[in-house]
N, C-alpha and C positions, 0 to 999 in steps of 0.2 A: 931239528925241527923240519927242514925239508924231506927227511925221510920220513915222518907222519905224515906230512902233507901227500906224498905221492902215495904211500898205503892206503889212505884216507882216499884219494881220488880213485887207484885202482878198484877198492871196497865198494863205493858208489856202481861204477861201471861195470862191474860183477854184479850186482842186486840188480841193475839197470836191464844188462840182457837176459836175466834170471828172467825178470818179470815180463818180458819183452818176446820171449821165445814164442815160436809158431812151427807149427804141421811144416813141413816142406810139399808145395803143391805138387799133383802127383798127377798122373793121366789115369782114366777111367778104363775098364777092359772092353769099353765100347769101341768099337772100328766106328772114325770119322772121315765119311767119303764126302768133300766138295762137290761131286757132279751131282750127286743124287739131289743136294740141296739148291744147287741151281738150278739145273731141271723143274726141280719141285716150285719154281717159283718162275719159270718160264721166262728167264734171263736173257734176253736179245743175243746173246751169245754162242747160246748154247748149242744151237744144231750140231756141231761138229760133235760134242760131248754125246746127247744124245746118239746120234748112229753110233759112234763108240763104242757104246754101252751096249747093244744092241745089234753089233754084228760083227763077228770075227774078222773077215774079208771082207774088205768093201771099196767101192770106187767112187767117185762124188765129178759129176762133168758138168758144165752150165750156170755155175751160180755168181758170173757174171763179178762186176766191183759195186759195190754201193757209191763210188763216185759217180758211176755213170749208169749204164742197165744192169741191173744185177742187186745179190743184197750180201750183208757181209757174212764172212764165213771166214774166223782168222784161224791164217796159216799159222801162228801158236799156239791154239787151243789142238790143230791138227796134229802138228809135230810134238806135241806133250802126252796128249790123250788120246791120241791113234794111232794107227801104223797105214796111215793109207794116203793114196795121191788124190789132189783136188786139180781137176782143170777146169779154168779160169776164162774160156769164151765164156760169150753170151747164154741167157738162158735161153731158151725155144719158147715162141710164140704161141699160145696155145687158148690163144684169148676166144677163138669161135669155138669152142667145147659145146657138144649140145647137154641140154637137160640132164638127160640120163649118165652122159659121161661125169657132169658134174656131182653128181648124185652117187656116183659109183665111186668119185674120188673122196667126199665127204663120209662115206660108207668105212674107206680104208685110213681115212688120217689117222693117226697114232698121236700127233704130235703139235703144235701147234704155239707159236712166236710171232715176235714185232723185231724181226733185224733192222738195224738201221740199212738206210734206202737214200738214194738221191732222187728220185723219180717223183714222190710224194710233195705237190706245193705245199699243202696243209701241213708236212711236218716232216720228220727226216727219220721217221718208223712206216715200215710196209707188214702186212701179212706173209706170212710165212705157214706153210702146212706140209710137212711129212707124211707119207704117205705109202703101204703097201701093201698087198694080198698077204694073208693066212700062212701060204704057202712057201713062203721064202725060205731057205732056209736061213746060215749063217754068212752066205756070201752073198753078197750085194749089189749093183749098180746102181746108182741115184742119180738121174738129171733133171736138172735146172728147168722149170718152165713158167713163163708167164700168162697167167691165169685171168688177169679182171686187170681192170687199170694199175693198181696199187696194190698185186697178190700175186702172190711168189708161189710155187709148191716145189720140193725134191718130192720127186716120183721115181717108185724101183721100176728099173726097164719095163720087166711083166704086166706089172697094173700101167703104164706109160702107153704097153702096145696095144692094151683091149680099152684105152679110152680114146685113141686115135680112131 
């Protein structure tokens, strides 16, 4: 009798996964790139990803701690998604910009974010804007400058030295 019985259980448990069977999920031939989707939704994070993306050679100076002057820019998105150095002074004051300089940096931003910031009472996000001429090509310099009370900008050397 316990031998019906365990055929009888096996027979079940066969008809069980018979009916029960499924596709094995599979990946698409689509390429799924993360930064693009960040980017695309302007991720307080992202700066680092962005120039990444963006420029073969690059160098990033000024962009300060968001504990204190400065806004964040993590050294893990750097060492994941880049190959380049970040130094970590302060950014440069760049708050008396005349008109036209400002004009001329609005002209060139590319890019534009809320990093997190310590500077900000009303909240612990600042403006953030990337920024650079036409003309660049794949290697890069970026420094750190502060712009308005609560507005950050990376500016490439070149466009940095004709808004000076």
């Amino acid at each position: 009798m316990s031998k019906w019985l365990i055929a009888a259980v096996a027979a079940v448990m066969v008809i069980a996964n018979l009916f029960s069977f499924s596709a094995p999920i599979t990946k698409t031939s689509q390429p799924f790139d993360v930064t693009e989707l960040l980017m695309s939704q302007n991720w307080q994070e992202s700066a680092p990803l962005f120039l990444a993306e963006n420029f073969a050679d690059l160098e990033v100076s000024n962009v300060g701690s968001e504990q204190e002057l400065g806004f964040s820019f993590q050294r893990e998105l750097v060492s994941g998604f880049g190959d380049y150095q970040v130094n970590r002074d302060a950014p440069l004051d760049l708050t008396d910009l005349s008109a036209e300089s400002l004009e001329l940096l609005d002209e060139n931003t590319k890019y534009e974010l809320e990093p997190f910031c310590a500077i900000n009472p009303e909240g612990k996000y600042c403006d953030l804007v990337i920024a650079w001429d036409e003309d660049v090509g794949q290697t890069a310099s970026f420094i750190g400058v502060l712009i308005d009370d609560y507005r950050f900008a990376l500016i490439e050397r070149e466009l940095l030295e004709k808004l000076s």
